[in-house]
C-alpha positions as CSV (number, residue, x, y, z in Angstrom):
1,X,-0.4,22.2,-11.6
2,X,-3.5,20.5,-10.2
3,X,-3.5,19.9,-6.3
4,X,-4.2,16.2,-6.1
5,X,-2.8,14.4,-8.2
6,X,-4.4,11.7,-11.1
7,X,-5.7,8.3,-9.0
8,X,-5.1,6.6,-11.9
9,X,-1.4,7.0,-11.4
10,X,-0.6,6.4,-7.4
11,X,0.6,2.9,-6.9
12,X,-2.1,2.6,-4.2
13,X,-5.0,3.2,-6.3
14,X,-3.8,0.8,-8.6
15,X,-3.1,-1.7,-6.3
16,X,-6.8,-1.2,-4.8
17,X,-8.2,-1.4,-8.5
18,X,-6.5,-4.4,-8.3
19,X,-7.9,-6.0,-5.5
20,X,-11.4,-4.8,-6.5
21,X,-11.4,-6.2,-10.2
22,X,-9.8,-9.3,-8.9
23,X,-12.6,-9.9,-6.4
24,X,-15.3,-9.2,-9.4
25,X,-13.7,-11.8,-11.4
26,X,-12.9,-15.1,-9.2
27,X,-16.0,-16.8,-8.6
28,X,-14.5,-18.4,-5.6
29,X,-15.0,-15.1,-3.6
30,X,-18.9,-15.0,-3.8
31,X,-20.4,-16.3,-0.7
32,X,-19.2,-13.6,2.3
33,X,-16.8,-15.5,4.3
34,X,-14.8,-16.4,1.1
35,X,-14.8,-12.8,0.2
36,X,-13.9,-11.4,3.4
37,X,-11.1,-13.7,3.5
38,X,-10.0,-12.7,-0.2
39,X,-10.0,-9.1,1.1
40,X,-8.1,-9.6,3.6
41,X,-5.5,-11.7,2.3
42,X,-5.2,-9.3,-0.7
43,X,-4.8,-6.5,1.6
44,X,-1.7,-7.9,2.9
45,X,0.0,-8.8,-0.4
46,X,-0.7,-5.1,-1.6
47,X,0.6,-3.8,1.8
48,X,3.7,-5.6,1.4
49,X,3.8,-5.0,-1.7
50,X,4.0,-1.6,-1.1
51,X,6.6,-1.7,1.8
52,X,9.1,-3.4,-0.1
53,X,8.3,-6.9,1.7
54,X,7.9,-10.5,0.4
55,X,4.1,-11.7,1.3
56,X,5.1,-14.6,1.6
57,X,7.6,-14.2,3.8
58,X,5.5,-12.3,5.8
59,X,2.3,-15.2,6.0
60,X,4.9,-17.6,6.9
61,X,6.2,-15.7,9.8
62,X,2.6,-14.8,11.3
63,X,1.4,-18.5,10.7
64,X,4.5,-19.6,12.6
65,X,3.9,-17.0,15.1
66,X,0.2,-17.8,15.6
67,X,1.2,-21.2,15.9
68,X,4.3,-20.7,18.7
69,X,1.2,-18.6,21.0
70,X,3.6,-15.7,20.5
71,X,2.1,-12.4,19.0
72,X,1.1,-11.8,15.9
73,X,3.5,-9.6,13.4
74,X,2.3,-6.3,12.2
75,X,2.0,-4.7,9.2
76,X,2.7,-1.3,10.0
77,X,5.7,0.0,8.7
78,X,8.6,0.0,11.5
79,X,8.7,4.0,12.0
80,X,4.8,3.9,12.2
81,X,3.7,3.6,16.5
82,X,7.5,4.6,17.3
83,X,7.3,8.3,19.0
């Protein structure tokens, strides 16, 4: 039994392939502001993704949030920063 296991395989790899072949493919990403923002924003749908969320749910609430001048939500899992 190998040690690590195939990349190919783990949900995050794929979700990182993803994200990269995605940004490689939209030619509204080129100039680096656009694709810093692409980046970013992908990075939350895969995170959520992964955690069971809605990213849309999640955008909404940090929009309405930033707009309230209350904090802004995280996207750490809940047992992540708790000791």
């Amino acid at each position: 039994m190998p040690l690590v296991s195939n990349p190919k395989r783990s949900r995050q790899h794929q979700a990182i392939r993803f994200v990269a072949i995605h940004r490689q493919m939209t030619p509204g990403t080129r100039g680096p502001d656009r694709q810093g923002w692409c980046e970013r924003s992908c990075a939350v749908v895969v995170t959520c993704e992964l955690q069971g969320r809605r990213a849309l749910g999640f955008l909404t609430e940090s929009v309405k949030q930033f707009l309230a001048g209350e904090g802004s939500l995280s996207l750490l899992p809940p047992t992540c920063g708790s000791s």
